[in-house]
N, C-alpha and C positions, 0 to 999 in steps of 0.2 A: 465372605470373599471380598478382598477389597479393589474398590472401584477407581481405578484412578482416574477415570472423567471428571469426577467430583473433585479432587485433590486438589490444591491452590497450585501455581506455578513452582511457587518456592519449597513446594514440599515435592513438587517433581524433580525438581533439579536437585535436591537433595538427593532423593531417590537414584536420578541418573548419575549423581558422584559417586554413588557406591558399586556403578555397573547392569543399573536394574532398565534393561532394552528396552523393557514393557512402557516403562515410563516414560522411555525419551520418544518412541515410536507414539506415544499418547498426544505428547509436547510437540510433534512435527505434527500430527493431525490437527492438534486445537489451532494452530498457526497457518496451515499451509496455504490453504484457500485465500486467508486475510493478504498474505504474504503476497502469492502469485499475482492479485488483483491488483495490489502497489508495484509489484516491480513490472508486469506487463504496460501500466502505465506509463514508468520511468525508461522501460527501454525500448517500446514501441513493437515488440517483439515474441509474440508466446514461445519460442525457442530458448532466446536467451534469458527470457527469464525462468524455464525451467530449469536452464542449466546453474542460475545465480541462485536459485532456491534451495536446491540439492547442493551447491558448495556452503552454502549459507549452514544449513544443517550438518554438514561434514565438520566445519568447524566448531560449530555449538557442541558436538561430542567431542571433537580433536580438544579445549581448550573448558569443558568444561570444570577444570578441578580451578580454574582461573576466573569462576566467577562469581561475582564479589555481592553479597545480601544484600549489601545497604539500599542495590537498585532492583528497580524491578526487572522481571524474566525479560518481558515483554521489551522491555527497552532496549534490551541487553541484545534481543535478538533481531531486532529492526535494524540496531546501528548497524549489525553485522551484514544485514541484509543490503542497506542501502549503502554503505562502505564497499563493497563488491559492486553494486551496479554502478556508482560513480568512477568505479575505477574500468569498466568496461567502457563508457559512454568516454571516457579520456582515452580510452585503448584504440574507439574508432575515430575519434578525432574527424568525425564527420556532421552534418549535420541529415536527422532523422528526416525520410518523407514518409507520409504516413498512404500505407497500402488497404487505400476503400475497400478491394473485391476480401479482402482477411480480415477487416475492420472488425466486423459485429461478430463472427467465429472469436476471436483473441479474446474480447471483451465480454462477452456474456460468460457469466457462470453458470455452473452445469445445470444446478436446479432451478435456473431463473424462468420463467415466463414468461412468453412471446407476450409484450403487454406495453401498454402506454410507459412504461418503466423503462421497458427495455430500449423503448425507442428513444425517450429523452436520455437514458443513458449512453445510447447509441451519438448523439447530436452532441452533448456537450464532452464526451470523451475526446470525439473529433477535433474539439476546441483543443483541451487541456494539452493535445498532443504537442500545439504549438508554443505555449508558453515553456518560457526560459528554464532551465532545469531548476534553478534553486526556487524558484516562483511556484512549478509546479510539483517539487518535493513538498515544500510546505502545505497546499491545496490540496493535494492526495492524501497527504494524512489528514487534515484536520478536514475537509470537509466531503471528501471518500471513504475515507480508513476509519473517521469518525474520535480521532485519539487527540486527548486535551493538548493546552498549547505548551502546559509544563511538559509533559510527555516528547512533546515532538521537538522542544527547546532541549531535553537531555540527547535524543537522538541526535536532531541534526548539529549539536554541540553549540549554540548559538543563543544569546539570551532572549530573555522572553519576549520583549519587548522589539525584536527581528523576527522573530514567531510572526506577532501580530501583522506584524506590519506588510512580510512577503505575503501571508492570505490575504491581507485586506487589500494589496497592488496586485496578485492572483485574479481574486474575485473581480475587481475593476477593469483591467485585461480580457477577461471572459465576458464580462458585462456587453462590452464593445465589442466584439468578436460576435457576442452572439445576438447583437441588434437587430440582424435582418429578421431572425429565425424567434423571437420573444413571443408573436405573440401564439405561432405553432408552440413553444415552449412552457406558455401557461396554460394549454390545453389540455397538455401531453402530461403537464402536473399535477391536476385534480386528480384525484383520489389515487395517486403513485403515492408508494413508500420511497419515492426516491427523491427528493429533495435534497436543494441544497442553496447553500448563503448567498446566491449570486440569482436566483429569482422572487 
């Protein structure tokens, strides 16, 4: 019986050009969680970004005979994701406040554990909320999402060398913002798996 957990991307989506649900239903699972965690960041919102996740995957089936090997899945399906959320964030033409008492509910993942982890996740999310969107695209993926800076240079269309530079004015940005709260911060980071470039 075959397993499609184990299949590469690109043998899924080969899969899914032929019509095979199973696969693409496989391809929203390996994704969605990554996916939600990035757009709840960029839109400040666990609604709207479920509603950007499930159009994000409507179109990966609507346009998949239009997708091209040479890149990877993953790339393929980020732009798409984060193409929709920038075009919501333009749609409200507002500027985000971020809602404390919904704060740690949006942000924790399901399986995560009430843990020194979640709490410094909890404190620097607070942070990230406020930096500029293109500052905090680039930061969510590479030092959240964890996806190299060639990667995050095809997504966000921008050379690599703009990569580097938004994290490294990101992480600087966060550095100061989160001064008061540093040495709670290096507490809360001993033995967490959650680290990240900015302690």
């Amino acid at each position: 019986m075959l397993q499609r957990e184990k299949l590469p991307d690109y043998q899924l989506m080969e899969r899914i050009q032929k019509g095979d649900m199973v696969s693409f239903n496989t391809l929203v699972s390996r994704y969605k969680n990554r996916l939600f965690n990035v757009l709840v960041r960029m839109l400040d919102s666990s609604e709207a970004a479920e509603d950007i996740l499930q159009e994000t995957f409507v179109r990966v089936h609507q346009h998949k005979m239009s997708f091209d090997f040479r890149y990877a899945v993953s790339t393929w399906v980020y732009t798409i994701a984060l193409n929709l959320a920038r075009n919501e964030l333009r749609r409200r033409k507002r500027i985000q406040f971020l809602d404390i008492e919904d704060f740690s509910n949006r942000l924790k993942a399901p399986e995560e554990k009430v843990d020194n982890s979640s709490k410094l996740r909890e404190i620097i999310d607070k942070a990230v909320t406020k930096l500029p969107q293109k500052y905090r695209q680039a930061f969510v993926l590479r030092d959240l999402d964890q996806l190299s800076y060639e990667e995050i240079a095809q997504i966000l269309s921008v050379p690599l060398g703009t990569v580097k530079s938004r994290v490294n004015r990101a992480r600087n940005m966060l550095r100061k913002m989160l001064k008061p709260n540093m040495e709670e911060l290096y507490e809360l980071s001993k033995g967490s798996i959650f680290t990240l470039g900015i302690l």
